[in-house]
N, C-alpha and C positions, 0 to 999 in steps of 0.2 A: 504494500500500500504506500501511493505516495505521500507525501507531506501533503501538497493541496486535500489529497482525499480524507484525509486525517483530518485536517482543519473543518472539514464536514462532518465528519461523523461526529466533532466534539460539539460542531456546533446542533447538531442536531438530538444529542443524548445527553451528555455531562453536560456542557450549558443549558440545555432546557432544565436539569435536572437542579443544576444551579439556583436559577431562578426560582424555580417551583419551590425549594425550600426556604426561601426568603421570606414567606406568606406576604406576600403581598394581596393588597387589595383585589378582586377581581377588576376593576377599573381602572388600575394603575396606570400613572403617567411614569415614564424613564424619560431622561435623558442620557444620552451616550456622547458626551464630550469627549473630541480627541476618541472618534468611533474608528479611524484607521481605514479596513476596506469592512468594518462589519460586522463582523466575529459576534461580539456580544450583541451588537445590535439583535440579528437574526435570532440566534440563542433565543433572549428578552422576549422577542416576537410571538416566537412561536410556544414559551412556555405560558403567556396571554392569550394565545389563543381567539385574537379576534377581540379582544372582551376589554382592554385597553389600549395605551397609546406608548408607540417609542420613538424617541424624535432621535436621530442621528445629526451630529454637526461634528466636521473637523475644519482645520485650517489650509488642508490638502485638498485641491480641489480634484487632482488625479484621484484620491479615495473618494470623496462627494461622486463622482462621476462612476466610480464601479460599484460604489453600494446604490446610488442611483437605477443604475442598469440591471442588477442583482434583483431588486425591490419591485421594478417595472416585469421583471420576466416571471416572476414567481406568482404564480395565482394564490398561495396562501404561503406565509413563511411562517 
């Protein structure tokens, strides 16, 4: 498995897994300052489920632009 595929599957299992034990509100707002290309963003996303909000901002706009495109292509994260 490569690195990139790794970097999915954490964001997809231990990070959701992360979040979910945070108890957060089911309505939760995040912010992910200095969110990179994403990583927790996604994570965040998907351990909400729809049911709150996570706002991504970095000062890179080459990352703004792949978690952009990331965000746009996925029909649920």
């Amino acid at each position: 498995m490569n690195t990139h595929e790794q970097v999915k599957q954490w964001e997809n299992g231990e990070g959701v897994a992360l979040f979910q034990g945070l108890g957060l509100a089911e309505d939760a707002e995040i912010l992910d300052y200095g969110c990179g290309f994403g990583h927790y963003t996604f994570a965040a996303s998907r351990a909400l489920n729809g049911r709150g909000t996570v706002y991504a901002v970095d000062i890179n706009k080459k990352c703004m632009k792949a978690v952009g495109k990331v965000s746009s292509d996925r029909t649920t994260l």
